[in-house]
Phi, psi and omega in degrees: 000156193229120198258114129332055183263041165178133202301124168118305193277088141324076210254131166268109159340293230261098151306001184251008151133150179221187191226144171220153195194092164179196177235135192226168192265338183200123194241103171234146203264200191241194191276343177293154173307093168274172231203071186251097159279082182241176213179089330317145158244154165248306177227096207256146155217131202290322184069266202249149198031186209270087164296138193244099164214139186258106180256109170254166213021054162313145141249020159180123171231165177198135196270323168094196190275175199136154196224097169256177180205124200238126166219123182260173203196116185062054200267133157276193207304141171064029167327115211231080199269119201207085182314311179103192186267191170110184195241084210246137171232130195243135208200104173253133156278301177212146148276195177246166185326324205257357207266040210297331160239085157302157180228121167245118181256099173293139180299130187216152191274192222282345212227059216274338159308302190255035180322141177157005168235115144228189184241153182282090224250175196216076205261146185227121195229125176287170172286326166290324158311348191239326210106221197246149157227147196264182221256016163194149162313109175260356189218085157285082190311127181270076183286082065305342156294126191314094196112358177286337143352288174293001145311326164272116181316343168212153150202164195265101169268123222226110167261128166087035174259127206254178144296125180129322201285162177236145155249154199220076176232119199274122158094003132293124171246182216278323175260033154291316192263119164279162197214094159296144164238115178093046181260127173284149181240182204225151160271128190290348168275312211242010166123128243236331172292286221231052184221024196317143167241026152138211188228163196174203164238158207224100173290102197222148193231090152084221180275028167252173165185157166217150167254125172254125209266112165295157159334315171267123129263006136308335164229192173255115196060043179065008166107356163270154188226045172254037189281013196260343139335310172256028164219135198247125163227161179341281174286106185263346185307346168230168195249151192278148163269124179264147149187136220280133189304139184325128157087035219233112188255358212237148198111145179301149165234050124126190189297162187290080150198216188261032176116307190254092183211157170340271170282027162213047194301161186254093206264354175055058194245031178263019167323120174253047143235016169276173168214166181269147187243154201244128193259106169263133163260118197297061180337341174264315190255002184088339229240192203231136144243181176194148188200153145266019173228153176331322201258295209287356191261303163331327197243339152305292190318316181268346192235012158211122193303309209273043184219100191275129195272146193222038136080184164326051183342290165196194147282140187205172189260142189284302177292171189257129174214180191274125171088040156249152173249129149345120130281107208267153163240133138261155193237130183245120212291307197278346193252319154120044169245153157243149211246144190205133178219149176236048204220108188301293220304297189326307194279343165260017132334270217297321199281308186300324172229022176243075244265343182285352197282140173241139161300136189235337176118176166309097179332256199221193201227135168265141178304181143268298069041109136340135153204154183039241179288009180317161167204147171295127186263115185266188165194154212226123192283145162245089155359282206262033185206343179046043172223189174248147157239167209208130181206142199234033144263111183305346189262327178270351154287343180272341177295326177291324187283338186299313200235349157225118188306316193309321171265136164244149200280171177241330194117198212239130196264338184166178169281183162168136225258158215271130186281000000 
C-alpha cells in the first residue's frame, strides 16, 4: 500500500513488494520487489529486492539491493541514477535540455580491485539522452586531453564499471565513436582540471560523448582490455575508432588496418637514442611532473598517492649529441614543484636568485632544431600555481590556450619526438 506521508512524499508499505502509478515530489519503496511508475518525480528510491522503476523527470533515482531494472525518462538536470548492488539494467532514455551532465553510478561488489564476482550489471543510453550524432567520425580528437571534456555539449557518465558490465548506445552506430581507452576522465560539473574521478574510457560521437569510470579506478576496466567487446551500438557494420592513452598498453591498439591512422600515425618513434619521458599530475598542487628515468616514474608511481601517473609525454635524447641543448631541472623548496628551462641564462637567473629553487641537474636533452618526425615541445606560465607547464601535443596546446585563461603560453622550449 502506498502511504502519502506529507503531499507529495510517497512511502510503499507492503515488505513483500508494492505498487505505485502516479505523480509524487519523492517515491520510497520497500524491502520487496516494487513495482514504481511515477511521472513527475524528483526521487525515487527502491531500497530492497528486485525492483521495476520508470522515472520521468527525475533528479535522483536509486535502485538499492536487488535484480532492478531502471528507466529515466526526461532526467532533469545532473539526473543521478544508482542501480546498487544486484544484476541491474539502467536505462536513460531521455533528457531534459538542461540536463547537460547525467550520471550512472553503477553498483560494484565488496572487492572492486579485484572485481569480477560482482554481479552483471547493463547500462543503456538512448539516442534521446545523447542527441543527433553524425553517422561516422570526422574528427580525430586527442580524448587524453586533460579538460577535453569541455569540448562537448553533453556528456554521460558512467561509474563502477566492472568485468562483465555491458554498454549499450542507442542511436549511434559503431563509426560513429572514437573510444579513448585508459584515459584519466574528469568530472564534467565542477571542472576537469583539478577533479579526477578515476580512469577509464571516454567514448565520443560528435559533440556528445559518455564516459565510463572503471570500478579500479586505477586501471581500466580491472585490468581487462576487451572494452571494444563491450559496448553494442546499433549499426555493428563498422568498428569504433580507438586510441589508446600514451603510455597505456592495454586495450585494442586501434582500427582493423596497418596501423597508420588517424589515431595511430606512424610516428617513427622507435629511435634507440631517444628514451620516453614520463608525465605525472600532482592532484594537491595542480602542477605537472616529468622524469625520463625508469626508477624515479616506478617509485612515484608506487609510492606518492598524490601523483596521478598519464603515460608517456614524449621522447627525448638521455644523452648529450650533436644539435641537442640540456633540459635543466629544479626542485621548488617552498611549493613542491619542479621547474625545467633549457635556456643556461634562465637557469643561472634562477640558480643566483631564487634561493628556494634547488638545482637538480639535467632532466634529459631537447633537439635545438626540428629533425626528421620531431614535433615542439611547448610551454606554458600557469597564473595561479606559478608554475610551467610543458607539452608537445598540439592539439593540447590549442585546448590550453582556448580554454584556460590562467595559461600564458612562452613559446616553444626544443624539439622532441612523438612518444
Amino acid at each position: 500500500m502506498a502511504i502519502e506521508l506529507t503531499p507529495g512524499f510517497w512511502v510503499l508499505d507492503d515488505p513483500n513488494g508494492d505498487t505505485f502509478n502516479g505523480s509524487a515530489q519523492e517515491v520510497t519503496g520497500n524491502a520487496g520487489p516494487d513495482n514504481i511508475r511515477a511521472k513527475p518525480v524528483n526521487i525515487v528510491s527502491g531500497l530492497g529486492g528486485d525492483d521495476t522503476i520508470e522515472a520521468t523527470g527525475a533528479t535522483g533515482v536509486s535502485g538499492g539491493s536487488g535484480d532492478d531494472r531502471i528507466t529515466v525518462f526526461d532526467g532533469a538536470l545532473g539526473v543521478s541514477i544508482t542501480p546498487g548492488d544486484g544484476a541491474d539494467v539502467v536505462r536513460l532514455a531521455s533528457v531534459q535540455d538542461t540536463a547537460a551532465a547525467p550520471a550512472i553510478l553503477g553498483g560494484s561488489d565488496d572487492d572492486p580491485v579485484n572485481s569480477g564476482d560482482g554481479s552483471v550489471d547493463t547500462f543503456i543510453i538512448d539516442a534521446g539522452a545523447l542527441g543527433s550524432i553524425p553517422p561516422l567520425v570526422d574528427t580525430i580528437r586527442d580524448v587524453s586531453i586533460r579538460g577535453i571534456a569541455d569540448d562537448f555539449s553533453k556528456i554521460v557518465t558512467i561509474y563502477g564499471f566492472e568485468p562483465g558490465d555491458q554498454l549499450q548506445i542507442r542511436g549511434a552506430a559503431a563509426g560513429a565513436a572514437q573510444v579513448g581507452q585508459g584515459i584519466e576522465l574528469y568530472n564534467p560539473v565542477t571542472g576537469q582540471l583539478n577533479e579526477p574521478i578515476g580512469r577509464g574510457a571516454f567514448v565520443a560521437m560528435g559533440d556528445v560523448a559518455v564516459q565510463v569510470v572503471s570500478a579500479n579506478s586505477q586501471q581500466a576496466f580491472s585490468g581487462e582490455a576487451d572494452f571494444d567487446n563491450r559496448v553494442q551500438f546499433e549499426d555493428e557494420s563498422s568498428s569504433p575508432v580507438f586510441q589508446v592513452a600514451p603510455g597505456d598498453d592495454a586495450g585494442p591498439d586501434g582500427p582493423p588496418d596497418d596501423g597508420d591512422s588517424p589515431a595511430n600515425p606512424d610516428t617513427g618513434t622507435d629511435d634507440p637514442d631517444t628514451t620516453a619521458v614520463y608525465r605525472f599530475y600532482n592532484i594537491e598542487t595542480g602542477t605537472h611532473f616529468y622524469t625520463a628515468s625508469e626508477t624515479e616514474k616506478d617509485f612515484v608511481a608506487s609510492e606518492l598517492d598524490e601523483f596521478q601517473f598519464e603515460g608517456a609525454a614524449y621522447r627525448a635524447s638521455a644523452e648529450p649529441a650533436e644539435g641537442t641543448t640540456p633540459f635543466f631541472r629544479f626542485f621548488n623548496k617552498e611549493t613542491g614543484t619542479h621547474f625545467y628551462t633549457a635556456s643556461e641564462a634562465e637557469r643561472d637567473t634562477v640558480r643566483d636568485t631564487l634561493d628556494s629553487f634547488d638545482f637538480e641537474g639535467t632532466a634529459y636533452h631537447l633537439n635545438a632544431q626540428a629533425e626528421g618526425n620531431d614535433v615542439a615541445l611547448h610551454r606554458f606560465y600557469n597564473t595561479d600555481t606559478n608554475t610551467h607547464f610543458y607539452t608537445a601535443s598540439e592539439a593540447e596546446k590549442d585546448h590550453v590556450m582556448k580554454r584556460l585563461d590562467s595559461f600564458n603560453y612562452e613559446g616553444i622550449a626544443g624539439y622532441v619526438e612523438v612518444a
